[in-house]
C-alpha positions as CSV (number, residue, x, y, z in Angstrom):
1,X,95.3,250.5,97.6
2,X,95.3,249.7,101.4
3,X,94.4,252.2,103.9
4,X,96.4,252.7,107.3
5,X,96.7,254.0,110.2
6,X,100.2,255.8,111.3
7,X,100.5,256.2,115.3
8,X,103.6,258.1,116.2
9,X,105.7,258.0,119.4
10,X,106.0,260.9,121.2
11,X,104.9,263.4,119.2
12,X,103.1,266.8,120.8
13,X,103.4,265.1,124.3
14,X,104.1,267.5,127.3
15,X,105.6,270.4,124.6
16,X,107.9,268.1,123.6
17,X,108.8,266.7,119.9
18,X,106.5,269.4,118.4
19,X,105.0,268.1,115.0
20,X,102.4,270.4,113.7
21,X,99.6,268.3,111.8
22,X,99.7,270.1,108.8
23,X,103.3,269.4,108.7
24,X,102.7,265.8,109.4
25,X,100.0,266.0,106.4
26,X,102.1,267.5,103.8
27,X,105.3,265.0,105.5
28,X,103.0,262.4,104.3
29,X,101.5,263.8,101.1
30,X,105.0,264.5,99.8
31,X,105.9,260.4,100.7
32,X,103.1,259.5,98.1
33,X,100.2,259.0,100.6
34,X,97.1,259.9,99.6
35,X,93.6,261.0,101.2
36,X,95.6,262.0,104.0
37,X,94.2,263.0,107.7
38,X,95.1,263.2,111.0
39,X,93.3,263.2,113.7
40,X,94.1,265.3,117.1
41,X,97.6,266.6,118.0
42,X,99.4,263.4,119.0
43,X,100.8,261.8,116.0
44,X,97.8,260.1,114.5
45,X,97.7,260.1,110.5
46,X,95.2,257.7,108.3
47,X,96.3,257.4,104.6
48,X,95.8,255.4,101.5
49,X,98.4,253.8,99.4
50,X,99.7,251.5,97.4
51,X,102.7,250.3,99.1
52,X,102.9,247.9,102.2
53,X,102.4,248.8,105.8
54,X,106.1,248.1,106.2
55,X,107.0,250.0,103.1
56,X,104.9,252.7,104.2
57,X,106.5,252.8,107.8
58,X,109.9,252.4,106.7
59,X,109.0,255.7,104.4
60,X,107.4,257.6,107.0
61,X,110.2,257.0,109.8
62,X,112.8,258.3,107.1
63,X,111.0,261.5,106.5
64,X,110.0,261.9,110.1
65,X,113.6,261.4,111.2
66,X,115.1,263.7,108.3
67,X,112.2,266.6,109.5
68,X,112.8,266.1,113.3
69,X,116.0,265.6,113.4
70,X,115.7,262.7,115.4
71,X,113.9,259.2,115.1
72,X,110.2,259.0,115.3
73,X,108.6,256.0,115.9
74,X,105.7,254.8,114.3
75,X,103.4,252.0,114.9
76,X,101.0,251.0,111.8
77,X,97.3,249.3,111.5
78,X,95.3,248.7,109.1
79,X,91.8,249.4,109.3
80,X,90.5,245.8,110.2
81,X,93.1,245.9,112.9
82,X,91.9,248.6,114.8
83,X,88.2,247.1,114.8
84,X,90.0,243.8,116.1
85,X,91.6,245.7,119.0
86,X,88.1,247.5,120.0
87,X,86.3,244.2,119.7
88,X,88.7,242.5,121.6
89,X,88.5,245.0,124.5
90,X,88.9,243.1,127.7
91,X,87.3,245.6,130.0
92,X,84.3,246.3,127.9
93,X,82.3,247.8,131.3
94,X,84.6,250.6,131.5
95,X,84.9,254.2,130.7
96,X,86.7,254.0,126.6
97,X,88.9,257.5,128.1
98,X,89.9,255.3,131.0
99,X,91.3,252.7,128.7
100,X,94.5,253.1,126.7
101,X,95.8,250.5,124.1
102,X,99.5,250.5,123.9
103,X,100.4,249.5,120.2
104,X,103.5,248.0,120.0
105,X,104.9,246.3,116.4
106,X,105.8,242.7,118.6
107,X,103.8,240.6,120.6
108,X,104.0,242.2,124.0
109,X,106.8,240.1,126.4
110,X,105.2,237.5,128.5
111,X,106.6,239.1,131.9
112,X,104.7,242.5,131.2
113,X,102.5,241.7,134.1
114,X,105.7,240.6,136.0
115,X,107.6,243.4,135.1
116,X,104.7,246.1,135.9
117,X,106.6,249.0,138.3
118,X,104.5,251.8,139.9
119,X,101.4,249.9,139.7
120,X,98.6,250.4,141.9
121,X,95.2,249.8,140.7
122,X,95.7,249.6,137.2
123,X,94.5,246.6,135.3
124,X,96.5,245.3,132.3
125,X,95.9,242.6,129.8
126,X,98.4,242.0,127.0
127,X,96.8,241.5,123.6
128,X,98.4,240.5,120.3
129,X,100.3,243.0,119.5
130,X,98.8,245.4,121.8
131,X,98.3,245.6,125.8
132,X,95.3,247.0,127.2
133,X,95.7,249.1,130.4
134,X,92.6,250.1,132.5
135,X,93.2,253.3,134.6
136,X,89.9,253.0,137.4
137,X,91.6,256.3,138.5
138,X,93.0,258.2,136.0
139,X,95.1,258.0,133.2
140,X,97.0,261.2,134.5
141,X,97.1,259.9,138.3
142,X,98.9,256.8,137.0
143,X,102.8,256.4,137.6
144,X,102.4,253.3,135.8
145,X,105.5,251.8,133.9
146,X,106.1,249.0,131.4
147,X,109.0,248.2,129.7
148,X,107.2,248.1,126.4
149,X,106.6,251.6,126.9
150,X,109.9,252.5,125.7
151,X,109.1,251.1,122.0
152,X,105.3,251.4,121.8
153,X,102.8,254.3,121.8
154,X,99.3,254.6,123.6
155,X,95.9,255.8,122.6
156,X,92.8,255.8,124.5
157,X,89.7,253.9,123.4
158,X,87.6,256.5,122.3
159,X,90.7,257.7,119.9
160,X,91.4,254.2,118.8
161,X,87.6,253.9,118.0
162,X,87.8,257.6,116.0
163,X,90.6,256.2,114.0
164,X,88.7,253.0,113.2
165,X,85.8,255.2,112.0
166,X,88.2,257.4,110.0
167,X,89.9,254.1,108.1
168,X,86.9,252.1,107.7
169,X,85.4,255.6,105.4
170,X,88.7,255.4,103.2
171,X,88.7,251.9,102.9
């Protein structure tokens, strides 16, 4: 059995799309998904099973969407993935709560840095399937926009590093 990691798009942000994390623990036991936990109140949910990370998203979207009343987004990792992303960190001199990852589930487009409205000191550098954003003053000064934005979801470092510490004990 694989674990994962389930990273959902707007999900107790600014009172909106209010998801409980019990609910979204027993959403996920009832799916199958085993030694379930989440982690904060933004969407984060590590699991084991037995099915594939696409299978397993494809499942959780449904659910989500049938709960909600609305699509729900969700970005999955795997365990090893999340230590890639850390350890591929290209501002590694800076504060992990003044970095945020933005998972997407495509390589991110190759005018992202282009593209970039509202930017003023922020620092970016597009990953895999990932782009890393460096806020020297403030995640919640930022006015920041990408278009991958509208499909991905962001953590900070110090919350992607949690949730590779969490997946790495179930795995």
């Amino acid at each position: 059995m694989a674990v994962f990691v389930a990273l959902l798009r707007a999900v107790n942000v600014g009172g909106t799309g209010k998801l409980p994390m019990a609910d979204l623990r027993a959403i996920c036991e009832a799916i199958g998904f085993e030694e379930v936990r989440t982690y904060i109140q933004s969407g984060n949910v590590v699991f084991r099973t037995g099915w594939s990370g696409e299978a397993a998203k494809a499942r959780l979207e449904t659910r989500l969407h049938e709960w909600m009343g609305k699509p729900v987004g969700v970005i999955m990792r795997d365990s090893q993935s999340l230590h890639e992303v850390l350890a591929k960190n290209p501002f590694p001199k800076e504060a992990p709560n003044r970095i945020a990852v933005l998972f997407l589930d495509h390589p991110p487009p190759a005018d992202v840095l282009d593209t970039a409205k509202r930017r003023t000191d922020e620092e970016i550098a597009p990953g895999e399937r990932e782009i890393f954003i460096h806020y020297p003053s403030g995640m919640g000064r930022s006015r920041l926009h990408l278009s991958a934005m509208e499909s991905g979801t962001a953590r900070n470092l110090n919350t992607v590093a949690k949730l590779a510490e969490i997946s790495a004990d179930r795995a």
